[in-house]
C-alpha positions as CSV (number, residue, x, y, z in Angstrom):
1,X,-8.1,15.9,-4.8
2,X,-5.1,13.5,-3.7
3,X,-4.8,10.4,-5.8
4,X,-3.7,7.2,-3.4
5,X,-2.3,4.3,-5.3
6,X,-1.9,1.3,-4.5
7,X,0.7,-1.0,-5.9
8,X,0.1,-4.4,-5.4
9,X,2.0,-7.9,-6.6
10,X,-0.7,-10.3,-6.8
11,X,-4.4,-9.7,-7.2
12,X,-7.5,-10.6,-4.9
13,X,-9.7,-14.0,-6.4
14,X,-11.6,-14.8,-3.3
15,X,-15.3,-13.1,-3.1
16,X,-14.9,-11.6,0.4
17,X,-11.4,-9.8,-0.6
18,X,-12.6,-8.4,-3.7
19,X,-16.0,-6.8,-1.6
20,X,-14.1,-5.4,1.0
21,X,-11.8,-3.6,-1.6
22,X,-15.0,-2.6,-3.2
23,X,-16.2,-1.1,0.1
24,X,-13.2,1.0,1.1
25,X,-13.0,1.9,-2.8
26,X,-16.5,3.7,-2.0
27,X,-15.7,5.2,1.6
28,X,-12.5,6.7,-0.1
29,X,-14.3,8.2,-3.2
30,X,-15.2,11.1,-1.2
31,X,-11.7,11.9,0.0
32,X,-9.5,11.1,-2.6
33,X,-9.0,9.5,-6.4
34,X,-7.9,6.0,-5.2
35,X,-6.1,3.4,-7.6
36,X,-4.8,-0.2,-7.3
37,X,-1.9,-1.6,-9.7
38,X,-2.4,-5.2,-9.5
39,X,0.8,-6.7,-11.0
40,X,1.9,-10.2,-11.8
41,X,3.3,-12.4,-9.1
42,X,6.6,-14.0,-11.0
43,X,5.7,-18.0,-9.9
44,X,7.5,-19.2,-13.3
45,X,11.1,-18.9,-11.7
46,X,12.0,-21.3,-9.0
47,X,14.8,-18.6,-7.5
48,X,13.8,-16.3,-5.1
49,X,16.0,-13.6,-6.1
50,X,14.8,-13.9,-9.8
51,X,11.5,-13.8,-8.4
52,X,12.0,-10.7,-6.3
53,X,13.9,-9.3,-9.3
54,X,11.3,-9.9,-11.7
55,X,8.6,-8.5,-9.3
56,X,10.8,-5.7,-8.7
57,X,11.2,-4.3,-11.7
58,X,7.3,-4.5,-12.2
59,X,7.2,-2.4,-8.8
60,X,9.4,0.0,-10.3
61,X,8.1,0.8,-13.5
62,X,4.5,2.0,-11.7
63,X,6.0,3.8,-8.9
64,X,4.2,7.7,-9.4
65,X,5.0,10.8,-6.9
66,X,5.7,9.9,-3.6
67,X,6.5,6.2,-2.6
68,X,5.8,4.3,0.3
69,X,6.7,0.9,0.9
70,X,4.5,-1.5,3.4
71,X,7.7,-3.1,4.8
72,X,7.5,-5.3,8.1
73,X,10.4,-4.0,8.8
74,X,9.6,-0.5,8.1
75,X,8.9,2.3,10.8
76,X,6.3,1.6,13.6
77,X,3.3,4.0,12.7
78,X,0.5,4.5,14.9
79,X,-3.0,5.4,13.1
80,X,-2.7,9.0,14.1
81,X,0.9,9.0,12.6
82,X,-0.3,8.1,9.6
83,X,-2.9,10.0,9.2
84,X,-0.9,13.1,9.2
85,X,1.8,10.9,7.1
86,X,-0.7,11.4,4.6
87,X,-1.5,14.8,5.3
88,X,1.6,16.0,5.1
89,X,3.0,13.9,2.0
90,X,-0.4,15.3,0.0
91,X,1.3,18.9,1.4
92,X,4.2,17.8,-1.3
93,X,2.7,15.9,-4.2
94,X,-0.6,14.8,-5.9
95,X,0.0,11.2,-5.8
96,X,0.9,9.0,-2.9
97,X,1.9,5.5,-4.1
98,X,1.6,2.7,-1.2
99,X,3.8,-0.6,-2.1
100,X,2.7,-3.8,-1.6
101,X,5.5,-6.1,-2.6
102,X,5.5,-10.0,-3.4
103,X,5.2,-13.2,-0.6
104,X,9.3,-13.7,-0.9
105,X,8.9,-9.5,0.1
106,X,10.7,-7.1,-2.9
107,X,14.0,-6.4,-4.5
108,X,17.0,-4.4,-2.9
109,X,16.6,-2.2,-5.8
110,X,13.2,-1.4,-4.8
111,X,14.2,-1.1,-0.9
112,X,17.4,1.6,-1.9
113,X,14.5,2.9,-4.3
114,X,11.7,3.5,-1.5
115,X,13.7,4.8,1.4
116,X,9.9,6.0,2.9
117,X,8.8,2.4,4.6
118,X,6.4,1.8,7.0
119,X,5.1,-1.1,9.4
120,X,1.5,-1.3,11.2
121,X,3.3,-4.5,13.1
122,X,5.8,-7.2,13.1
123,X,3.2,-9.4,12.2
124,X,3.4,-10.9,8.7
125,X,0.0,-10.8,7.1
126,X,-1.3,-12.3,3.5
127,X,-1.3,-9.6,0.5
128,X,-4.7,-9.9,0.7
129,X,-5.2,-9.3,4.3
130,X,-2.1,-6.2,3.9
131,X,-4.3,-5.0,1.3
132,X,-7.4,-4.3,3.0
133,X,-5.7,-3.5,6.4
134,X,-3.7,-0.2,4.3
135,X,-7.1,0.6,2.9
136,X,-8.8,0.7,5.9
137,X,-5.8,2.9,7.7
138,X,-6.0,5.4,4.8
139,X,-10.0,5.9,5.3
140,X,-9.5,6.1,8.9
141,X,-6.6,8.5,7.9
142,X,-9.5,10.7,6.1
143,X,-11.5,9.8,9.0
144,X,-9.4,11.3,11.8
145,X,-8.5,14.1,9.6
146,X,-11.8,15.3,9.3
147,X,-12.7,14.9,13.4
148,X,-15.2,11.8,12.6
149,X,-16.2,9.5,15.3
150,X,-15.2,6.4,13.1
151,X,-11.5,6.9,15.0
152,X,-11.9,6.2,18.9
């Protein structure tokens, strides 16, 4: 069974955040081993380049088989593409790691680092928002993959 990890600066506090988590935690049980990193946002430095620095090398340090970074600027991807993204990466490793990187975005060590990013808009949403919208697209991944009717 594929393990997806996600790697995620900054955790979830609000109720409604945490259940929905919970929910796609359960629909995703059946498909895969799924695991969320929740690491530290660096708010103790007023730089933004220590920040990102700090963040990054937190990033790095729980990347694990192949790495994808959630980057607004990052490759255009419709559900269906990734879908068989997934597919095909879990074709090459165990582990697919999804990055999740800080509100000031991450490090340039961590872009040269992850060269596999991806986009599901232009629009910049909260972490917390990012978060559940990647969860969802991986169970509709699963979803499409195995012909259900949840994809339309």
């Amino acid at each position: 069974m594929i393990t997806i990890r996600l790697v995620c600066v900054g955790n979830l506090k609000e109720k409604f955040w945490l259940e929905a988590q919970k929910e796609y935690q359960k629909r995703l049980s059946r498909f895969c081993k799924l695991e969320i990193v929740e690491l530290e946002e660096q708010n103790k430095f007023d730089n933004i380049e220590r920040i990102k620095t700090a963040e990054g090398e937190e990033i790095l340090s729980a990347l694990s088989g192949r790495n994808v970074l959630l980057d607004v600027n990052g490759k255009l991807i419709s559900s269906e593409q990734f879908a068989d993204k997934i597919e095909n990466l879990s074709l090459q490793t165990s582990t697919i790691t999804f990055v999740i990187g800080g509100s000031y975005g991450v490090s340039d060590e961590v872009q040269t680092k992850i060269g596999d990013k991806i986009s599901f808009g232009r629009a910049t949403f909260p972490h917390n928002l990012a978060r559940i919208i990647l969860l969802e697209q991986v169970y509709r991944s699963f979803m499409i993959k195995s012909n259900s009717k949840y994809h339309k």
